[in-house]
N, C-alpha and C positions, 0 to 999 in steps of 0.2 A: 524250320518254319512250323507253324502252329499245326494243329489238325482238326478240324469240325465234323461232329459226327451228331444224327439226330435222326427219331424214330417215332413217328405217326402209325398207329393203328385204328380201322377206321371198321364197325361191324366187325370185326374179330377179336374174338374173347383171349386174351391174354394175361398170364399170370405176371405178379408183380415179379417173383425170379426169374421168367423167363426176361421181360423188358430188362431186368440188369442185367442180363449176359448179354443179350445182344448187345448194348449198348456196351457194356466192356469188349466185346471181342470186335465192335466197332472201332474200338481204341487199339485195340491190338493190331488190326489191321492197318495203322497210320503210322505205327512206332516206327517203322524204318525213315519218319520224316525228318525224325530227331524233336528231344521233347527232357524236360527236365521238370515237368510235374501234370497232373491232371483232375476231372474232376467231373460229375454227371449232376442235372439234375431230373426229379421225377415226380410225380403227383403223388400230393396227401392232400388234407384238408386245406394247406396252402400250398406251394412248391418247393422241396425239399431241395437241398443244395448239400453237395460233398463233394470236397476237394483236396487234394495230399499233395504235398512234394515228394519227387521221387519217380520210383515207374511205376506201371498199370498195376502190377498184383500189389502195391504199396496199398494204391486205391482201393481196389476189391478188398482188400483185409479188413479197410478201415471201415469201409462201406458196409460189410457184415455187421462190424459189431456195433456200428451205430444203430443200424436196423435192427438188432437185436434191441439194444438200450430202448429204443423207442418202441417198442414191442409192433413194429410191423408185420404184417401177416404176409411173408412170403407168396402164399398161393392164394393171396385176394385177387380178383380176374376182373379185369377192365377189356368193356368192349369198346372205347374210345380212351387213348391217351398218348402224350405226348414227352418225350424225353428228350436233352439234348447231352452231348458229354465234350469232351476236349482236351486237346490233349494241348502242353504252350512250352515253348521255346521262349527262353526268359527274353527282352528287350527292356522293357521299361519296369525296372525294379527285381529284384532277387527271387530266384526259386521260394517261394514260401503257399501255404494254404492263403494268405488272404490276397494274392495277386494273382492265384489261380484260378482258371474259371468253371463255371460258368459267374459273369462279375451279378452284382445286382445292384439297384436301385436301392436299397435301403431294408428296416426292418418288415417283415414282411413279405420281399421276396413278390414283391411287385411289376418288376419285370426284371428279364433277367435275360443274358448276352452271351455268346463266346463269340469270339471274335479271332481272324486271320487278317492281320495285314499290322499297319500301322497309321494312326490318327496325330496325322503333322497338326492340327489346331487346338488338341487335348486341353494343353495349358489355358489359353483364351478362355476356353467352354468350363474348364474347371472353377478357375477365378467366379467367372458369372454364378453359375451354380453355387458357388459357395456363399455368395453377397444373397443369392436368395433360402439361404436357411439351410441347404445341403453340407452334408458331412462323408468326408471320405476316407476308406480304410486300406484302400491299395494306393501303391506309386504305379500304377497302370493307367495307360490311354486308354485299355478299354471301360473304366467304371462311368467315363464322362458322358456313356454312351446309354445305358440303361436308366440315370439319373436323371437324363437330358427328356428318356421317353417318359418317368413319370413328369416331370416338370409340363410335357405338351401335355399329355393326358390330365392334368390338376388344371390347367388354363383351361382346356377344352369345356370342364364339365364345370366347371365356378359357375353361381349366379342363375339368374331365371331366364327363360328362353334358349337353354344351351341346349343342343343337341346332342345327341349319342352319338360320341364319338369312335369311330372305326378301329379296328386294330391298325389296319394296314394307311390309313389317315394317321396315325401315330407316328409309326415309319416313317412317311416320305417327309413330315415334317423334321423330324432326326434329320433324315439323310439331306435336306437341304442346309443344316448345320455343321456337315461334317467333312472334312477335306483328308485328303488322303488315298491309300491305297486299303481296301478291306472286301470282307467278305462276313457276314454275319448271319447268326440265327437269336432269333426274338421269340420267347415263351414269355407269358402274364399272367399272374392270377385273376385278370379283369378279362383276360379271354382264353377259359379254359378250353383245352382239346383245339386249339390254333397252336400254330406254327410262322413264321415271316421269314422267309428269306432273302439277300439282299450283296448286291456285289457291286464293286470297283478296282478293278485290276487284282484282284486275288480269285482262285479257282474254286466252286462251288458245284455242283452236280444235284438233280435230283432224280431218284430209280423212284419205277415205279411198279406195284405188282399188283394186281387184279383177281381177286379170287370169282372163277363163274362156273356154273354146273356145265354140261355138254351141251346141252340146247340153247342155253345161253350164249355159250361160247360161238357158236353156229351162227345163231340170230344177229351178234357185234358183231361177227368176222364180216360177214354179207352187208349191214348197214355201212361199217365200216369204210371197207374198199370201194364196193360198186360205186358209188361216185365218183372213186380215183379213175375205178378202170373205164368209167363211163366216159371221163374227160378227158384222159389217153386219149381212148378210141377217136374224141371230134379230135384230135392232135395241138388240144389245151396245151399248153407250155409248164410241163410240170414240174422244172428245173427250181421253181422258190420255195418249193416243199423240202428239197434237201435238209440234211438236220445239220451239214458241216459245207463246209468252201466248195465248191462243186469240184474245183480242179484236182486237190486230193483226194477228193471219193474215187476219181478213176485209176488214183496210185495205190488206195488202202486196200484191205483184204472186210472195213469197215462195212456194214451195209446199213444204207439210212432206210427211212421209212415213206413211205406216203404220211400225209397229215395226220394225228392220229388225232382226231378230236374225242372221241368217245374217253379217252384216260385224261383227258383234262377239262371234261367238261358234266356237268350236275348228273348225279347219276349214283344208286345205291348200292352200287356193287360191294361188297367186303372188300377190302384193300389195305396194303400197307405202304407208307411211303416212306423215303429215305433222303435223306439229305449230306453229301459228304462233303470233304475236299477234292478229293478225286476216288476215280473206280475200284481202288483193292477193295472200301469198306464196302463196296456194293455189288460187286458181281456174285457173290455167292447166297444172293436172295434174289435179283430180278437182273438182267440186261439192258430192259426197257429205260431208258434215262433221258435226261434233257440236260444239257449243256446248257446252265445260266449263264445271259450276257450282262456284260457288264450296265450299268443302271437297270436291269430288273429287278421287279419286287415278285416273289412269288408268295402266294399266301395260299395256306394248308388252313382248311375249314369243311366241316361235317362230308367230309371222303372226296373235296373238292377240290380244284389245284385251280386258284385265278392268277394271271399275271399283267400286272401293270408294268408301262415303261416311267420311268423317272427322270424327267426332263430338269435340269438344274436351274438351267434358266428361267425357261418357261414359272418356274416354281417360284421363285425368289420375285419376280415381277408380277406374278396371278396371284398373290395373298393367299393366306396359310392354309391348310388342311385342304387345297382343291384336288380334285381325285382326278389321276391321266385316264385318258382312256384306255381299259384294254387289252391287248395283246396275243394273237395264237402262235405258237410253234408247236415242232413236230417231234416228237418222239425219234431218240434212235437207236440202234441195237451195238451195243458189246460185241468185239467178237472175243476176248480175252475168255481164259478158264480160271478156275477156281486156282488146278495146280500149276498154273503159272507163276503166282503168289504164293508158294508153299517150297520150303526148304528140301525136302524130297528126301533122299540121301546123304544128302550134303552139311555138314557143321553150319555154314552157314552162307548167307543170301551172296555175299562177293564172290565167295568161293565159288559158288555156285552156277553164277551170271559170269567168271570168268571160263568154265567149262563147255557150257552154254555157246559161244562162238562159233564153234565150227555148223552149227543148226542155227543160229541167228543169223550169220552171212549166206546162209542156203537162202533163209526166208526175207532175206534183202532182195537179193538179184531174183528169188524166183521170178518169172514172167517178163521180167526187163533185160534179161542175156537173151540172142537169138543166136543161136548159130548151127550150120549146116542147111538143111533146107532144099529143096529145088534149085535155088540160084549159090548156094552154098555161102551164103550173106552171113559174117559175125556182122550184129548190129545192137544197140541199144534202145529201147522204148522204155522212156518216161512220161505217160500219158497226161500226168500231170501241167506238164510243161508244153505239150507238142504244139497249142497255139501260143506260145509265146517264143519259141525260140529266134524267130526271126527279131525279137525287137531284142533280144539276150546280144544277140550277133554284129548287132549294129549298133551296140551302147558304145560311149565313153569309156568304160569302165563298168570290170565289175569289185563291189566290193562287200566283203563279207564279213558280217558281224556276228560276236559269240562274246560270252564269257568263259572263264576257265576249260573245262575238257573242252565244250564245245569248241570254243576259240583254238586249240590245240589242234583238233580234227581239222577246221580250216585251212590252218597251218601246213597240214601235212600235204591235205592235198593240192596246195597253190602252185607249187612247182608242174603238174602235172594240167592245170587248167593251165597257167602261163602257155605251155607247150602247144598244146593243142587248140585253145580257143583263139588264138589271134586277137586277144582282146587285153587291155593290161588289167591286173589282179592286184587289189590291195584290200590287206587286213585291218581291223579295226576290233579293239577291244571297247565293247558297248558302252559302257559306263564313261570311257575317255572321251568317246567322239560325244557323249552329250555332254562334259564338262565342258569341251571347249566350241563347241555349236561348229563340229566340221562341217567342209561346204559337202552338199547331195546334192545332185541335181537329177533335171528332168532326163538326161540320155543315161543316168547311171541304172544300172541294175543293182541292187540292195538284197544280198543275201542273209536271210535268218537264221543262225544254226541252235539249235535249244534242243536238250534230250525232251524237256518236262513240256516245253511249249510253253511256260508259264512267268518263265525269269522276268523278274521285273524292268533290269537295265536291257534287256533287251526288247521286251514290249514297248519301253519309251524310245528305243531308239529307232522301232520301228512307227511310231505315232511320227516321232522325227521327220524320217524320210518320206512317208505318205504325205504329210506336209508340205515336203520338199517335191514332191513329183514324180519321185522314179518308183521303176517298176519294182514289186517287192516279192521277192520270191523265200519260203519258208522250207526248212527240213530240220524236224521235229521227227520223235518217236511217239509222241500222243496224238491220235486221234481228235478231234475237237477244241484243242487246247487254245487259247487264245491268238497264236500263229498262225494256225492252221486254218482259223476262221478269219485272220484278218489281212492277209498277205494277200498276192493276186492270185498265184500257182506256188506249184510248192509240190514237193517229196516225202511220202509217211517213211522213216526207215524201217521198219516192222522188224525192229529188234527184243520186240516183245519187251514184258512187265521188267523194268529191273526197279530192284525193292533196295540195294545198298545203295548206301550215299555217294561211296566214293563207283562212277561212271565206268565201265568195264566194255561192257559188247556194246551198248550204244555208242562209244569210241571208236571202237573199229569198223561198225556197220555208217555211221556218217562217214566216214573215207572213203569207203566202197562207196555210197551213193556218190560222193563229190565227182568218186574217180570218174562214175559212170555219167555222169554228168559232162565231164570234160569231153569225154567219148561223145555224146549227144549234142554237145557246142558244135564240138570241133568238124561235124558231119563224117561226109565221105569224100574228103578232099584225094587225091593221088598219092601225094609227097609222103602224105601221113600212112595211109590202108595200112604198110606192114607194122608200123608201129601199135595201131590201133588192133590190128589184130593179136598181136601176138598180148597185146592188155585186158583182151576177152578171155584167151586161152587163161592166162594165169589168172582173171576173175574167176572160171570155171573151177581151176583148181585150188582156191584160195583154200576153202573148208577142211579138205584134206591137209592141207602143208597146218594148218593154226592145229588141228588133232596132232600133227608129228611135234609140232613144237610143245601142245601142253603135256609131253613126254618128262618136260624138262621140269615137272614139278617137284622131285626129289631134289636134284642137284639144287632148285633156285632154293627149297627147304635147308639144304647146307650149308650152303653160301651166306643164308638170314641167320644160324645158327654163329657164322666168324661176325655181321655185322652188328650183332642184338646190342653189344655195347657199344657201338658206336654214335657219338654226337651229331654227326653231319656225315652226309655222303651226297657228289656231285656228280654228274652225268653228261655227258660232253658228246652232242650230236654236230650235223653237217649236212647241208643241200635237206635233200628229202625228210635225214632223221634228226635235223634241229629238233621237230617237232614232239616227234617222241623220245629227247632229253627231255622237252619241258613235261610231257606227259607222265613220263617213267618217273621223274622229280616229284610232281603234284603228289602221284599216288603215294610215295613213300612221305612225304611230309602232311596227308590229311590223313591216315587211316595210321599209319606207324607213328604219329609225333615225333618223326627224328626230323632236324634240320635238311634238305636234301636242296637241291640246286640243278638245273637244266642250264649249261651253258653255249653257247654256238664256239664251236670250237675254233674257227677262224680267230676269234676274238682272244683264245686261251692267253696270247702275248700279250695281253692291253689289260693286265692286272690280273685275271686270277691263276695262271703262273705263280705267282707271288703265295697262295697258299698249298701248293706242292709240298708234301716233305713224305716222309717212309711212314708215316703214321695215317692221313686221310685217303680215305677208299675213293678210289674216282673210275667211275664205267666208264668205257669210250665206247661209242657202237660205232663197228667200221664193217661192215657189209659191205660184200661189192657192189657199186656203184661209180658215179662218176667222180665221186670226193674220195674215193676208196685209198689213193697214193698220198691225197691228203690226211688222213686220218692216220695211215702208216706213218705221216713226222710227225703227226702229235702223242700216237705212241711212243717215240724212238724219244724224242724230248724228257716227255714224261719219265721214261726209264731211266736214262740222262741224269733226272733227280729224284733220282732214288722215290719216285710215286710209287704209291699204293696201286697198281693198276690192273681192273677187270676189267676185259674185251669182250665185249659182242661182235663177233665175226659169222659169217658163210661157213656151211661147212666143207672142210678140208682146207680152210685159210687159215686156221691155228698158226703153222710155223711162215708163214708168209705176216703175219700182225704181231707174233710173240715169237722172234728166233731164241734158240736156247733155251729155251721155256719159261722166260719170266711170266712173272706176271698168270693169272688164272683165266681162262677161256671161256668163256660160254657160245657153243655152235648152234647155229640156228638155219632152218632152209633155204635155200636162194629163189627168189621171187624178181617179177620184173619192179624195176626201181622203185617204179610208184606205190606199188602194193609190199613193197617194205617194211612200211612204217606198221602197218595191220600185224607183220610177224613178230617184228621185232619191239612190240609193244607186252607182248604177253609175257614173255619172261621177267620184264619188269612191273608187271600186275602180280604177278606169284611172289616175288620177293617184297613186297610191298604187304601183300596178305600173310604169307609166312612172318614177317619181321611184327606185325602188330600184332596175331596168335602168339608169339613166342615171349611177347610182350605181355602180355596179359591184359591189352587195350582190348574195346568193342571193336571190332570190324565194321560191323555194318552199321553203326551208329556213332562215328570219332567227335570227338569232344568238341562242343562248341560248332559243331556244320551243322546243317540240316539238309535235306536231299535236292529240294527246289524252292532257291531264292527268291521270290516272289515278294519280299519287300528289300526295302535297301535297309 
């Protein structure tokens, strides 16, 4: 997906090089989103505009020598100015400089756009524009977009008795034109040192930093609060100050603010503001951020942040350029670091994030495993959840939506909610249940699974079911994310930042929440305790067992070394590890480019049998479990015809899955059932990353993905 990055400085004297680095190392910080060209603009006598195809130091290069050509003064110093940059994932028309952004209006550089998302009514809007005199040099939805704003702005100001038309009056008449999924930023040469930001189902942020001397700082902090704490103290209801969903603030490690009005309201403080996609380009200048909702306009003017809401309706029937009233929210803090975002040791970001696990699942369950105690209680606390569980318990059905890893993580852990919830469990791949309008209803429970919180088929499919009545519960690893704001309750996995594309420990930290989840259904019924407990015990010890297994990263570097030439490779799971077939598959067919396949092995006889022969590699994972004797005749078959065949086995089940020794072994810990999939997932993340290094593919950027789908 695209990335937005943009840089207001407001009474702070800044050089013309420094505003380029930042706003390059802005870009640097989104590249993991995936991106096949980009492009900054920045103030001169009118708005300069450079764009490249290719990656960021493409940009920077060219970007010197133009500045150079044009004899720019590097350390000219601006105590107000405005830059936006962007980085685009091709959709509409080819990687080239004139479809990359920032787009503009025409000569001049009049106004000017980057854009996230996708504009379904482009065409319509194009045509029009065109019959009125406009010319267009990209095959992009976004050009429709900054041509459409000089077009308001030339209406507005025509003829005698026109008014001064607004920036942000400019805007909302755009955005009442414009249908789709997007997320934009608006620079003009008709309103220098302004900014507009503006969203509809794509993710937007803005930081904010405050520069104040120490008495200063004193003086805000005290005007600040004492009104919070004043209204505390009469026992004001201060719960609509929260900056995100209230029910995951008591699951996050996040902490929101009291209102903060003083950073959003007139006020001469030095300051710089920031506008992203999301938090990598911003944590390492300020914390302080605001989660844009979707129909906000926010606008940046002389060190001031106003937000309007934008009513579509309301707008289309109240005649043109009328201004909404208004809007305050609340400032919230980051808890993310810098080297959370930063490759450390490690070659690279998947690598890295698959190492990562055994300290990710710590900081899952932290606070939500209980065990021992006074009463000597294993128990689970999802505070998130605790006043809903009763209507969880009494539903119809629960049923749980994802796409790809996420929908996988679901997957894995269904068999384990089945068990213990007493409620029936069914999966749904997001995108599907909206093609065919499946039935939701009011007694279902509606689970969200999304690492980004942003996925687009999944935000429609929860518009869907809010629609439809049921209760909608969310578990995401962002903070704020449009899930997490719009569900009822909901679960943060605090799997921390991950930066590759391809899904690693937020995979296996959603199975731990699921699992703990089922724990938390299911109560403390009788029948169940020893089951239940002995699935705490092996929660406690997941961390440790996923360290003995990333042992296995030579051998799975071996094993990628026999497969480097191979075209396809299939993977054949059962009960618990269908799931991580299909996971183990994904990851080698998006980051390796090899064909690969997840099959349910029950099914091996109902056709793919048929591509067995001594030449295709085919994984079985047979752990023990309860499919364990079954997965021993799909080996025994297998060998039968002369397959290719590598086992995932328990260890000390080598000659129990492989007598004689056909066939090559891979051993792995034995865990309770359910927490299986979590182990035996990781071996085929390392041969997945081993086979695309070996390859001489991007890892952390495979061809054609981007990290979070956020448009269709």
């Amino acid at each position: 997906m695209c990335g937005i990055f943009a840089y207001l400085n407001y009474n702070v004297n800044r050089e013309r090089r420094f505003i380029l680095q930042l706003l390059f190392n802005g870009l640097r910080r989104l590249e993991y989103r995936g991106y096949d060209s980009a492009g900054i603009a920045i103030d001169h006598d009118q708005p300069l505009v450079f764009r490249q195809e290719g990656n960021i130091e493409s940009l920077v290069k060219s970007v010197y020598q133009e500045v150079d050509a044009l004899g720019l003064d590097l350390e000219e110093s601006f105590s107000v100015h405005a830059g936006i940059a962007h980085t685009r994932w091709a959709t509409h028309g080819e990687p080239a400089p004139r479809n990359s952004h920032p787009q503009t209006s025409g000569d001049g550089n009049e106004f000017l756009v980057v854009h996230n998302g996708v504009i379904t009514n482009y065409q319509v809007l194009k045509e029009t524009l065109i019959r009125h005199g406009f010319t267009f040099e990209s095959e992009t939805d976004t050009e429709v977009i900054p041509k459409l704003a000089k077009y308001v702005f030339d209406k507005a100001n025509e003829g005698e008795g026109s008014h001064t038309v607004t920036f942000s009056e400019v805007v909302l008449e755009v955005m009442r034109h414009l249908e789709g999924a997007y997320a934009l930023i608006f620079k003009s040469l008709h309103y220098p040192n302004e900014l507009i930001a503006c969203k509809r189902g794509s993710p937007l942020l803005l930081g904010v930093k405050v520069m104040m001397s120490k008495s200063d700082d004193i003086k805000d902090c005290t005007a600040r609060y004492m009104p919070a704490l004043q209204a505390l103290h009469a026992s004001v209801n201060v719960s609509l100050w929260l900056g995100f969903n209230q029910e995951f603030n008591e699951e996050s490690n996040s902490g929101s603010t009291f209102h903060d009005s003083k950073f959003l309201s007139n006020n001469d403080h030095p300051k710089e503001l920031f506008l992203s996609s999301d938090a990598n380009a911003i944590v390492e200048h300020t914390k302080k951020v605001l989660m844009i909702e979707d129909g906000e306009v926010v606008h940046l003017k002389d060190g001031n942040v106003s937000i309007l809401k934008f009513d579509n309706d309301k707008g289309r029937h109240g005649g043109s350029l009328s201004r909404p009233a208004s809007v305050q929210r609340a400032l919230s803090v980051l808890e993310m670091e810098v080297e959370q975002i930063n490759k450390g040791n490690y070659e690279h970001y998947m690598q890295k994030e698959i190492h990562e696990q055994p300290e990710s699942l710590k900081t899952t369950m932290r606070g939500r495993l209980i065990r021992g105690g006074s009463c000597k209680a294993k128990t689970v606390l999802l505070g998130g959840l605790k006043d809903h569980f009763k209507t969880i318990r009494r539903s119809r059905r629960i049923v749980f939506i994802g796409c790809g890893t996420s929908y996988n993580a679901a997957l894995a852990a269904r068999p384990i909610l089945d068990e213990l919830s007493g409620v029936p469990v069914t999966m749904e791949i997001a995108s599907d249940l909206l093609d065919r309008q499946g039935p939701i209803y009011r007694e279902d429970t509606a689970v969200f699974v999304s690492q980004s919180g942003e996925t687009a088929d999944t935000l429609q499919a929860l518009e869907y079911a809010l629609e439809n009545g049921a209760l909608c519960v969310g578990i995401t690893n962002t903070v704020g994310s449009a899930i997490a704001r719009h569900t009822h309750c909901g679960v943060h996995i605090n799997a921390g930042a991950e930066i590759g594309v391809a899904s690693t420990k937020a995979y296996t930290s959603q199975i731990v929440v699921m699992a703990m989840l089922a724990l938390a259904i299911g109560g403390d019924t009788i029948s169940s305790q020893t089951r239940r407990e002995a699935i705490i015990d092996g929660l406690f010890d997941l961390p440790n067992k996923v360290r003995e297994v990333l042992n296995l990263d030579q051998e799975m570097k071996d094993l990628a070394k026999l497969l480097i030439a191979e075209q396809s490779l299939l993977v054949f799971g059962r009960g618990y590890n269908y799931a991580t077939a299909l996971e183990g598959a994904l990851k080698v067919k998006e980051v390796a480019l090899m064909h690969s396949e997840g099959i349910l092995a029950g099914e091996m006889k109902h056709g793919p049998l048929a591509l067995v022969d001594e030449n295709l590699p085919i994984i079985v994972i047979a752990t023990r479990d309860s499919c364990f004797s079954k997965q021993q005749s799909v080996i025994q078959q297998l060998h039968a015809r002369k397959g290719r065949v590598i086992v995932m086995c328990s260890k000390g089940e080598a000659v129990s899955v492989c007598p004689g020794g056909l066939g090559r072994v891979i051993e792995v810990p034995h865990v309770e059932d359910c927490l299986q999939p979590v182990i035996n997932v990781v071996p085929l993340q390392l041969l997945a990353y081993h086979l695309t290094v070996l390859r001489g593919y991007n890892v952390d950027q495979p061809r054609n993905l981007a990290k979070s789908v956020t448009t269709q």
